[in-house]
C-alpha positions in Angstrom: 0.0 0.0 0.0 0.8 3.5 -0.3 0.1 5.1 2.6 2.5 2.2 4.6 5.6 3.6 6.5 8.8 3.6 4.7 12.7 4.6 5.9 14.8 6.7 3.6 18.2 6.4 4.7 20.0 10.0 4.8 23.7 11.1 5.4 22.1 12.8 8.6 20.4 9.0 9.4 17.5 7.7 8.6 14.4 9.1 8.0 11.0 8.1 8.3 8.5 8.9 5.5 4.5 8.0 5.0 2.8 9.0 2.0 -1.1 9.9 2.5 -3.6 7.5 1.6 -4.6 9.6 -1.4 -1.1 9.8 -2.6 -1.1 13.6 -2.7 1.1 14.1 0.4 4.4 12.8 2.3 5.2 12.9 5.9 8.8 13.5 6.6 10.2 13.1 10.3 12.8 15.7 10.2 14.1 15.5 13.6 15.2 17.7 16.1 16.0 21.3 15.4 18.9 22.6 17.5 20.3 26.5 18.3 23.2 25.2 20.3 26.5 26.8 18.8 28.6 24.1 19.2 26.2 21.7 17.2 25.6 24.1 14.3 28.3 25.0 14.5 29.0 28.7 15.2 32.0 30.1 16.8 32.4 31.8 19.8 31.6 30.6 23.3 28.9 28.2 23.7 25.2 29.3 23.6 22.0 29.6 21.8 22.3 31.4 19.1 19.4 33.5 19.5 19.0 37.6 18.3 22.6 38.2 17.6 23.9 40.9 15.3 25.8 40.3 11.8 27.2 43.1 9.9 27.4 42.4 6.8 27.7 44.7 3.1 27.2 47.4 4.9 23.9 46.0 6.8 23.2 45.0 10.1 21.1 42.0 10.4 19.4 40.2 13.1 19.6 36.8 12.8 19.4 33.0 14.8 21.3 29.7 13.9 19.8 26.2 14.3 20.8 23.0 12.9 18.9 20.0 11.6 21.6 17.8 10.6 23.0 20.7 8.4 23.7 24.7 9.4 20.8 27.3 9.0 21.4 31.3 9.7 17.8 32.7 9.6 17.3 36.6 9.2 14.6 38.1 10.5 13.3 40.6 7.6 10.1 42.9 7.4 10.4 42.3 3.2 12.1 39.3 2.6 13.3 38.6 -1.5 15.3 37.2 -3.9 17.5 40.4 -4.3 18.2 40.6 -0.4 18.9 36.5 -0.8 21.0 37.2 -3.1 22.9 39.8 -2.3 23.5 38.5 1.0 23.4 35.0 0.9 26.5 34.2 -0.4 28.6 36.5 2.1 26.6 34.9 5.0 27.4 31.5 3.7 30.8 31.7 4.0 31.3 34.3 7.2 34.0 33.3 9.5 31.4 32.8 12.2 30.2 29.5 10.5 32.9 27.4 10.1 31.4 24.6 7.8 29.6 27.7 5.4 25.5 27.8 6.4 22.6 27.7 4.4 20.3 31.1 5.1 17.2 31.8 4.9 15.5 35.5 5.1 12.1 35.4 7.0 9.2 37.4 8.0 6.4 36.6 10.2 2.9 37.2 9.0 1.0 35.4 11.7 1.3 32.9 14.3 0.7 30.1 11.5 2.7 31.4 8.7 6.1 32.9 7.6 7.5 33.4 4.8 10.9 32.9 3.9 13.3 32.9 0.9 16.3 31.0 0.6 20.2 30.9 -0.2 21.3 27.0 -0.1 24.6 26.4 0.8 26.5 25.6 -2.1 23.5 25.8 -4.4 22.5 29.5 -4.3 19.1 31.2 -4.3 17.1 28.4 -4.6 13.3 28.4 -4.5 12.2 25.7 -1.5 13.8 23.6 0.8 12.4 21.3 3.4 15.4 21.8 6.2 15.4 25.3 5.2 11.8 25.4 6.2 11.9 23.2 9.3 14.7 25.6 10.6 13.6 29.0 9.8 9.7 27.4 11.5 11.9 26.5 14.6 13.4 29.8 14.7 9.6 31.6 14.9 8.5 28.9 17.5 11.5 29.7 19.6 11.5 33.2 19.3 7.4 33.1 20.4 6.2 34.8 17.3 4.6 31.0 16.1 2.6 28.1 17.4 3.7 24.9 17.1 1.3 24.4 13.5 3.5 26.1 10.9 2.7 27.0 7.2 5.8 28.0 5.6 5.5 30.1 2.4 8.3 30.0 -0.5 8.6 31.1 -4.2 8.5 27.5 -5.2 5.7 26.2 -2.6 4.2 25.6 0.8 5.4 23.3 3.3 3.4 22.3 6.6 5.8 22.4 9.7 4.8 20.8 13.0 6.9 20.7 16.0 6.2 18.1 19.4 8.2 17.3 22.2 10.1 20.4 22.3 11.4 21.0 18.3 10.8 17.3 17.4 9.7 18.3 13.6 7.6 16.5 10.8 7.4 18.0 7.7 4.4 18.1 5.0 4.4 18.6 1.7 2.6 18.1 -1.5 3.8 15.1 -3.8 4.5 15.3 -7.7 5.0 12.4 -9.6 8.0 13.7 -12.0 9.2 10.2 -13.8 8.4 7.1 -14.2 12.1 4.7 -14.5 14.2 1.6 -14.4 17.6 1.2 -12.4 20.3 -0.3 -13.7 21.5 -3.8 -12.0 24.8 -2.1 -11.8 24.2 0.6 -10.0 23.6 -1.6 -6.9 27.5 -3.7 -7.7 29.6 -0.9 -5.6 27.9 -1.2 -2.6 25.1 1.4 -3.0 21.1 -0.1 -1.6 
């Protein structure tokens, strides 16, 4: 059956899926999202990275840092867009502070069930939806109080449903798209990959 649990296994670990009964929609167990420096990891002495300052092309930026298995700086923006993710993305991503580069995502509040958020992908560029993007920039509104727990995050390329439990326990949902139909090669499997 479709709708049946099923493990996708990630360089972060393995991660459990479930695709709704209708087959429009997939669960994703994210995991936990983190703001602990020293997990992210940012420099500096260790803390939450919560509200600090970045100066950067001439701006000052508010921002917070979580991790979900892979580094997120989220700016807090009144207008968040492409030219801002742009323009500072790629001198975030590679700022001192964040010694393995960090994705970054630029997001503004609209209520306490949505944000809305656009996105520079560390070593992608500006890139129009991410689920961990998502998850972390959700986590950051939750933490900061400006969100419940139910969060509808709004990108150029989509919406994703975020949901935290048990603290920042996350599951993701998100509309599914069938985009090929395919055959794997028997070789593909002789080096070892499953």
């Amino acid at each position: 059956m479709t709708d049946q649990p099923f493990t996708v296994e990630t360089l972060g670990g393995a991660v459990s899926c479930q695709v709704s009964p209708d087959s429009r929609q997939v669960t994703v167990e994210m995991g936990e999202v983190r703001f602990d420096s020293t997990a992210i990891p940012v420099v500096g002495e260790a803390r939450e990275v919560l509200n600090e300052e970045i100066a950067i092309d001439g701006e000052r930026l508010r921002f917070c840092a979580a991790t979900i298995g892979n580094p997120h700086c989220v700016i807090l923006s009144d207008h968040p867009t492409p030219e801002q993710a742009r323009r500072f993305g790629p001198l975030i991503e590679v700022d001192p502070r964040f010694p393995n580069r960090t994705n970054v995502q630029f997001m503004k509040v609209t209520d306490r069930d949505n944000i809305r958020i656009e996105i520079w992908e560390r070593g992608a560029g500006y890139t129009l939806a991410s689920g961990s993007s998502s998850t972390a920039a959700a986590a950051v509104a939750l933490r900061l109080g400006l969100c419940d727990p139910d969060i509808t995050v709004h990108m150029p390329g989509g919406r994703l449903h975020i949901r935290f439990h048990d603290g920042f326990f996350a599951t993701m949902t998100g509309p599914v798209t069938k985009i090929c139909d395919g055959v794997m090669a028997d070789e593909m499997f002789e080096n070892g990959l499953q």
